[in-house]
NUMI-309500 format. One line per 4 residues: number of its first residue (from 0); their letters; for each residue y, x, z of N, C-alpha, C. Coordinates in steps of 0.02 Angstrom, whole numbers, plus 50000, padded with zeros to 5 digits. Each point is the difference from the previous one (the first is absolute). Example, Ala and Ser with C-alpha at 12.3 -4.5 7.8 and 13.67 -1.06 7.14 Angstrom:
<pts>
0 = as = 49716 50660 50390 50059 49955 50000 50060 50045 50000 | 50053 49982 49964 50059 50042 50003 50055 49961 50037;
</pts>
This chain:
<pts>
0 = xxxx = 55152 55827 55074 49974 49932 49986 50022 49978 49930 | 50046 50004 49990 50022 49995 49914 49973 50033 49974 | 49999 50059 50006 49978 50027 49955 49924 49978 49981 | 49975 50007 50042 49917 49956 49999 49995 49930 49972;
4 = xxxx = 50040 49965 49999 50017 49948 49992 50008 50015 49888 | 50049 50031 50003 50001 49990 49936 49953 50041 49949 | 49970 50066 50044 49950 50018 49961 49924 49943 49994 | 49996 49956 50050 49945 49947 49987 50031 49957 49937;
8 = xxxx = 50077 49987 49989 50012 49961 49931 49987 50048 49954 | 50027 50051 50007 49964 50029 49914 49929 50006 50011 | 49951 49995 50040 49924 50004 49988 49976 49960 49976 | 50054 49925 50027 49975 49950 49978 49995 49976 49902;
12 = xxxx = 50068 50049 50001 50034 49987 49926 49957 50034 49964 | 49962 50060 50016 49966 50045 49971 49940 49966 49974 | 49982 49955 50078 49908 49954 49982 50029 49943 49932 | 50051 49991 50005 49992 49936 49958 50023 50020 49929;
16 = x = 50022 50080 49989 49997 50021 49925 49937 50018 49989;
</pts>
C-alpha cells in the first residue's frame, strides 16, 4: 500500500513537470 501510495506521488510530480 505504500508503496502504491508513493509511486502515485511521483506520477503526480512527474504530470506537473
Amino acid at each position: 500500500m505504500l508503496y502504491l501510495y508513493a509511486d502515485d506521488l511521483l506520477m503526480r510530480m512527474l504530470a506537473v513537470l
